[in-house]
C-alpha positions in Angstrom: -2.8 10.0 -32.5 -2.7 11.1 -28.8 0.2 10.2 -26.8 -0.4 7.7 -24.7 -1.1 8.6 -21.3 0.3 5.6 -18.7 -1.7 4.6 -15.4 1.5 5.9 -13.3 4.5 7.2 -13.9 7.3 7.6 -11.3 9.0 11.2 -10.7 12.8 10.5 -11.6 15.1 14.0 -11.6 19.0 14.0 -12.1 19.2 14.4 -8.2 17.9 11.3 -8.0 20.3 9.9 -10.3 23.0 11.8 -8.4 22.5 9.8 -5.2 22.6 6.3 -7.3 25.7 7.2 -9.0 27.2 8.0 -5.9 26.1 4.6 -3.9 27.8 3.2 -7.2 30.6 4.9 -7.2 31.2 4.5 -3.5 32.0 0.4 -3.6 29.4 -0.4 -1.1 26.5 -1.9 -2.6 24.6 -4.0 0.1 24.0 -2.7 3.8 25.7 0.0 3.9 25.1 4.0 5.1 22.3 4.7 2.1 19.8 2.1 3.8 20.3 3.3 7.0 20.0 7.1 6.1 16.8 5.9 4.2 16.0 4.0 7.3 16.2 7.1 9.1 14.1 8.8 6.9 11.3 6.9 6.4 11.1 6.6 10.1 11.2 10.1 11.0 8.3 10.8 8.6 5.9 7.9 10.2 7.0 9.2 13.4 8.3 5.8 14.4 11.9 5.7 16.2 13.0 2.3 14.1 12.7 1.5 10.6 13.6 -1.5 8.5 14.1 -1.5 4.8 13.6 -4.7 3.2 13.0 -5.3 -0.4 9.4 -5.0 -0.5 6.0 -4.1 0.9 5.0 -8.0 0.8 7.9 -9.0 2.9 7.8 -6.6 5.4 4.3 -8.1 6.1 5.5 -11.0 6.1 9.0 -10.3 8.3 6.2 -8.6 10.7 3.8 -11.5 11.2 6.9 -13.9 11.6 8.6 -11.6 14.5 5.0 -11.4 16.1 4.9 -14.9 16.3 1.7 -15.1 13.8 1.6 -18.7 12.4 -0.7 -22.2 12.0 -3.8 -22.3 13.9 -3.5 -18.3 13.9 -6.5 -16.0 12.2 -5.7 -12.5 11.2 -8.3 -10.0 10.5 -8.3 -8.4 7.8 -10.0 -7.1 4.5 -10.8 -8.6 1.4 -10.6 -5.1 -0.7 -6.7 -4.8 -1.3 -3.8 -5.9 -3.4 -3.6 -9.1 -2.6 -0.1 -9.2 -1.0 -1.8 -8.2 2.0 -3.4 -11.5 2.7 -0.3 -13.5 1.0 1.8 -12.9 3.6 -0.8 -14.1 6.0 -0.9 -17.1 4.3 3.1 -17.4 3.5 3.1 -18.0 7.7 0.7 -20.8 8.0 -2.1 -18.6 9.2 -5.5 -18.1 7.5 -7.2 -14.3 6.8 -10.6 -13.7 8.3 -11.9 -11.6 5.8 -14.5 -8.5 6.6 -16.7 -6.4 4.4 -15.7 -3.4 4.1 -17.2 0.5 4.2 -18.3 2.0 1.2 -17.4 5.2 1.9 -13.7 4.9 3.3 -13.2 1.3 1.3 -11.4 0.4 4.5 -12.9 -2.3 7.1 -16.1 -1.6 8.5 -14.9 -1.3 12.5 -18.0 -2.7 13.3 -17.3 -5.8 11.9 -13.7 -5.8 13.0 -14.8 -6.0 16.4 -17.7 -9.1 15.5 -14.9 -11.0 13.7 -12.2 -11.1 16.5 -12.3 -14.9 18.0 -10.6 -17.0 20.3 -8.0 -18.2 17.4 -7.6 -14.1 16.5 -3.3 -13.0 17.0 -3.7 -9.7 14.8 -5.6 -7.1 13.1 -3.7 -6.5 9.6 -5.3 -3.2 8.2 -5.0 -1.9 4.8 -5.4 1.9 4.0 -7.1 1.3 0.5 -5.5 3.8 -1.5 -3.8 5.6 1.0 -7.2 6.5 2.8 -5.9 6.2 6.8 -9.8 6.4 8.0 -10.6 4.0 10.6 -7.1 3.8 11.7 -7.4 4.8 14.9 -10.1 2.7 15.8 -8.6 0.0 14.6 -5.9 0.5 17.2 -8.5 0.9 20.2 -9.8 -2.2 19.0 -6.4 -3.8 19.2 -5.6 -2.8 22.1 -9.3 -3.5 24.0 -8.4 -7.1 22.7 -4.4 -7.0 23.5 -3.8 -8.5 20.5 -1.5 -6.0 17.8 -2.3 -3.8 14.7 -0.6 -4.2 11.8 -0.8 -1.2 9.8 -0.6 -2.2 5.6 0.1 1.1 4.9 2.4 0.1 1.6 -0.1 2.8 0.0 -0.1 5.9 2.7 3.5 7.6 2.7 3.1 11.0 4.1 -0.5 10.7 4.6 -1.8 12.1 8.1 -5.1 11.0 10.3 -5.8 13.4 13.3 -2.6 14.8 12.8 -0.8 11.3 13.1 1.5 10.4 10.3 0.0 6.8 8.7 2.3 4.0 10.0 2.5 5.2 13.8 -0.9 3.8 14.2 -0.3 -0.2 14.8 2.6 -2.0 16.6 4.3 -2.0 13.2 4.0 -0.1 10.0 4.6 -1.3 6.7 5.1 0.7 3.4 5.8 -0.1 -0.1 7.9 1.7 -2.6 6.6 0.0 -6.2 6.6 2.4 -8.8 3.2 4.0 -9.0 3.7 4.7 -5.3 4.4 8.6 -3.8 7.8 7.5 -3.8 9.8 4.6 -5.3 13.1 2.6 -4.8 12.2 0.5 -7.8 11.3 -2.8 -5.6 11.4 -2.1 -1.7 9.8 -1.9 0.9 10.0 -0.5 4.7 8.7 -1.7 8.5 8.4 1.2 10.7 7.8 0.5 14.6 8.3 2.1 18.0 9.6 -1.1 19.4 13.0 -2.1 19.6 13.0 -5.6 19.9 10.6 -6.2 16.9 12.8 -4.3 14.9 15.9 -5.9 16.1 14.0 -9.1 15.1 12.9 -8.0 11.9 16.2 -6.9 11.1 17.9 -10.7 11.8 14.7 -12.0 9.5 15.4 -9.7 6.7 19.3 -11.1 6.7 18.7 -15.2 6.6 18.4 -15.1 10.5 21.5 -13.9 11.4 22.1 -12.1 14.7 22.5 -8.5 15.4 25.9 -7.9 16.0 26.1 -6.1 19.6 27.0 -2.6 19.9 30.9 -1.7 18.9 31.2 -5.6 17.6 31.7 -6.2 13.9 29.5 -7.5 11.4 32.1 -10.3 10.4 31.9 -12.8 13.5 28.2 -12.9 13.1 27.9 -13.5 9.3 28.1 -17.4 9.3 26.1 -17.5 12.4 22.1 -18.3 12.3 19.6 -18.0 15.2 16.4 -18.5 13.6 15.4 -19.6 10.2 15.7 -15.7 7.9 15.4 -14.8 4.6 17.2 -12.9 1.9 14.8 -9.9 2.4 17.5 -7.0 2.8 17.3 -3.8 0.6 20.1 -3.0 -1.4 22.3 0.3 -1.7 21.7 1.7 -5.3 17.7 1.3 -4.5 18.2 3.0 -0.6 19.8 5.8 -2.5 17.0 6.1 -4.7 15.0 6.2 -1.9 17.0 8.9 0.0 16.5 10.8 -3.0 12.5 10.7 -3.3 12.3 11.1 0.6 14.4 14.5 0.2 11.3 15.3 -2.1 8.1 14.3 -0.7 6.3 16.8 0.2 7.4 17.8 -3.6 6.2 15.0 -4.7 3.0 14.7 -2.4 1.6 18.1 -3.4 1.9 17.3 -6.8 -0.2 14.3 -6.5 -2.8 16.7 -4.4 -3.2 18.9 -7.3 -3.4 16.0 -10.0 -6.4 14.9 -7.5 -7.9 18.2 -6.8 -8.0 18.4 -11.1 -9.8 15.3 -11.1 -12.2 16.3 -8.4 -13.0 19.6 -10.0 -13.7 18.3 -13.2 -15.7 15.0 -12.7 -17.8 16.4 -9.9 -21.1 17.0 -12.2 -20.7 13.6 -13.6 -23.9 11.8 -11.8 -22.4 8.5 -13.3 -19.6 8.3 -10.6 -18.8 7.7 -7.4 -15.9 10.1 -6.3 -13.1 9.2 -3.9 -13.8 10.8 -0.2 -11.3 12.1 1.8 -12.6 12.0 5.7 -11.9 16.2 7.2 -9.5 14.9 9.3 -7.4 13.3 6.8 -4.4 14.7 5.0 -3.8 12.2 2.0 -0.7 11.8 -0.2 -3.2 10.1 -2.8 -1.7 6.8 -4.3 -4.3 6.5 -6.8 -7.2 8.3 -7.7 -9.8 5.9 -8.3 -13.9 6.7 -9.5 -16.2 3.9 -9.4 -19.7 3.7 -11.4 -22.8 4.1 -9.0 -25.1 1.3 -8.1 -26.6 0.2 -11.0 -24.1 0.0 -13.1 -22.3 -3.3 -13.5 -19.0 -5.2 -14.1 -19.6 -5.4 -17.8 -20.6 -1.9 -18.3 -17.3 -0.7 -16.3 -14.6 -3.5 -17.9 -15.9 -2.3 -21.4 -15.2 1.5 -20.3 -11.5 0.5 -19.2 -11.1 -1.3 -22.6 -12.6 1.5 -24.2 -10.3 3.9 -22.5 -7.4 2.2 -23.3 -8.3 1.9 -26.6 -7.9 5.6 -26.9 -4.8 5.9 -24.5 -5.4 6.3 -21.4 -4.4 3.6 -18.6 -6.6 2.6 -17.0 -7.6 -0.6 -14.4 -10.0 -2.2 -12.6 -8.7 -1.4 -9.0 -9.0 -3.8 -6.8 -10.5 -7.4 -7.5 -11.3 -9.1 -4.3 -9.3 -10.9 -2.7 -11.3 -13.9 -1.8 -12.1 -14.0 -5.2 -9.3 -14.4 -6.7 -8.8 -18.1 -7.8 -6.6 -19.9 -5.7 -8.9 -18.2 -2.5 -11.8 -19.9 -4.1 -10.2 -22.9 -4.0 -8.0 -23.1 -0.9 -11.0 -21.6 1.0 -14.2 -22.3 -0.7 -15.2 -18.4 -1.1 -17.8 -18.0 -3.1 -19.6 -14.7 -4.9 -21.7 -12.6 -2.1 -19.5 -13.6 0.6 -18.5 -10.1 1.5 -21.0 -8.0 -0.8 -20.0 -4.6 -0.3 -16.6 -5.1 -1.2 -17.6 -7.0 -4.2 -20.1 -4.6 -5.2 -17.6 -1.7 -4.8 -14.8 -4.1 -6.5 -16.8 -4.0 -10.0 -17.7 -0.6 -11.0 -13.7 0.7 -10.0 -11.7 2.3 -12.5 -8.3 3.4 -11.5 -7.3 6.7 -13.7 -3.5 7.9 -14.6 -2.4 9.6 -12.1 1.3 10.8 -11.5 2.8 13.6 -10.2 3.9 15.1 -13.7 0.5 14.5 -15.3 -0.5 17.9 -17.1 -3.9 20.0 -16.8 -4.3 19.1 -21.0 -3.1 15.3 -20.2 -6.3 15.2 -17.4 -8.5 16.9 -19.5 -8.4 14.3 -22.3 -8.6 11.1 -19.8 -11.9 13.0 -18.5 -13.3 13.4 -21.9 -12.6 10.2 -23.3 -14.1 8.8 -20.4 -17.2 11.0 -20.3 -17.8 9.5 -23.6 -17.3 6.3 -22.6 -20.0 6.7 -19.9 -22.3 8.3 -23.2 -21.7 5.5 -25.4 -22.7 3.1 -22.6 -25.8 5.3 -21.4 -27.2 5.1 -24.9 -26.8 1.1 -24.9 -28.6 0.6 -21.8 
């Protein structure tokens, strides 16, 4: 039997074990100098001048909306194609997600409709990069801006990727990665909030640590640690998983041009199939590819493509239907009342996905069998039609 090939895999070398070892080693396990070199890092790549690790993507949403001042009564714009953290942590501060269809092309929000949704009741723009694709981002910012209301950039899926030659998370008045995983680079759980401004950080940074406040410059942490300003969570990033992430950063353009030739493998060989749908990359785009995601053309349906992923993992190879809408999900339904057709290019495009392995280790021989098996996949289901 064929090994089985997973849907990701994260990139884990000795040097990475080095660093952990050493934050072990070192007695300081909780806020200590390997979150703040990581900090640094992280940062410096979104071309941002603070950054805050917390201990993941979904609460650096969330620590974001809250220092922004996003709560009840608020609407947030934003798209119903994404893993749904993205709206959760809309909802986790009292306010409700305006949903809008989405592009079929980029899979991000159609600007157009960005701009129709924005109402009197609108405090933010919360834009997702589906799959680390930064197209749209910068219009999303003009439209921000022509509004004076911010852009929160969800780019939990976008490390290293560039738009124009901006680095993804320098678009919005915050940034907002994730390190999961399957991402380009992981900390196990964690998460990061990038931003040029100082105060946001600063507030971010009391949030993350159950509201307490920053000590001032040359005072010590200790007089402040039994002090509260505003209600906080227990949202920090710890050492061991900073010095993880130190370690990955160190590698990422290592680790990013692997990724690019596991998607330029996929590209080459599935081009000729008719069947699919490919990803698109916008020419003035550099992407760090998260995923690498096909979908079945129109006319192909949900059942056809859930009984290719079954199929595939039958033979395995990893596979998943990337990403069920949001507002479909069941708790939406019921909270909000969504119904099917609401947003029907994103639920059209939501039921022919199928998210393929993809890791930066994954061999030429390893891609050429998840392309086979999946070519006849697409047969067997041609000659059931």
């Amino acid at each position: 039997m064929h090994e089985e090939i997973p849907l990701s895999r994260p990139d884990i070398t000795v040097h990475e074990e080095e660093y952990v070892l050493r934050a072990l080693r070192s007695g300081r396990l909780s806020q200590g100098p390997m979150v703040a070199e990581f900090e640094r890092l992280v940062a410096e790549r979104a071309g941002c001048s603070q950054g805050v690790a917390v201990n993941s993507g979904t609460d650096g949403l969330h620590l974001v909306l809250r220092a922004l001042g996003v709560g009840p009564g608020d609407e947030v714009v934003t798209t119903p194609f994404s893993f749904v953290a993205s709206s959760n942590a809309i909802l986790m501060v009292g306010a409700t997600p305006k949903f809008v269809d989405i592009c079929p092309t980029s899979l991000n929000m159609d600007p157009a409709k960005v701009e129709q949704a924005i109402g009197p009741r609108t405090k933010a723009i919360l834009a997702v990069e589906a799959f680390g694709n930064p197209t749209h981002m910068d219009t999303y910012a003009s439209i921000a801006a022509r509004h004076e209301i911010p852009l929160i950039e969800d780019c939990c899926e976008a490390l290293g990727t560039r738009h124009k030659g901006r680095p993804c998370g320098h678009f919005g008045r915050a940034g907002v990665f994730g390190f999961y995983p399957n991402k380009q680079i992981t900390t196990g759980e964690g998460g990061m909030i990038v931003t040029d401004d100082p105060r946001l950080a600063d507030t971010c940074r009391s949030l993350r640590n159950q509201g307490r406040p920053i000590p001032k410059s040359g005072a010590g942490a200790l007089g402040v640690w039994l002090q509260h300003e505003r209600l906080g969570y227990n949202a920090r990033l710890d050492e061991l998983s900073a010095a993880l992430g130190v370690a990955q950063m160190q590698r990422l353009d290592e680790l990013v041009a692997a990724r690019q030739r596991v998607a330029r493998t996929y590209l080459t060989h599935l081009l000729h199939r008719q069947e699919l749908v490919l990803p698109t990359v916008d020419s003035q785009s550099e992407v760090s590819w998260f995923v690498f995601v096909v979908r079945l053309t129109t006319g192909w349906g949900r059942d056809e493509r859930d009984r290719i992923i079954a199929s595939l993992r039958r033979h395995d190879v990893g596979a998943a239907d990337y990403f069920p809408c949001i507002h479909l999900q069941p708790f939406y339904r019921e909270m909000f009342g969504y119904r099917d057709g609401a947003f029907p290019i994103a639920e059209s495009v939501s039921q022919r996905t199928i998210a393929l392995p993809f890791f930066t280790r994954m061999s030429d021989r390893e891609i050429s069998f998840v392309v086979q098996t999946l070519e006849l996949m697409l047969e067997r289901e041609k000659l059931s039609r």
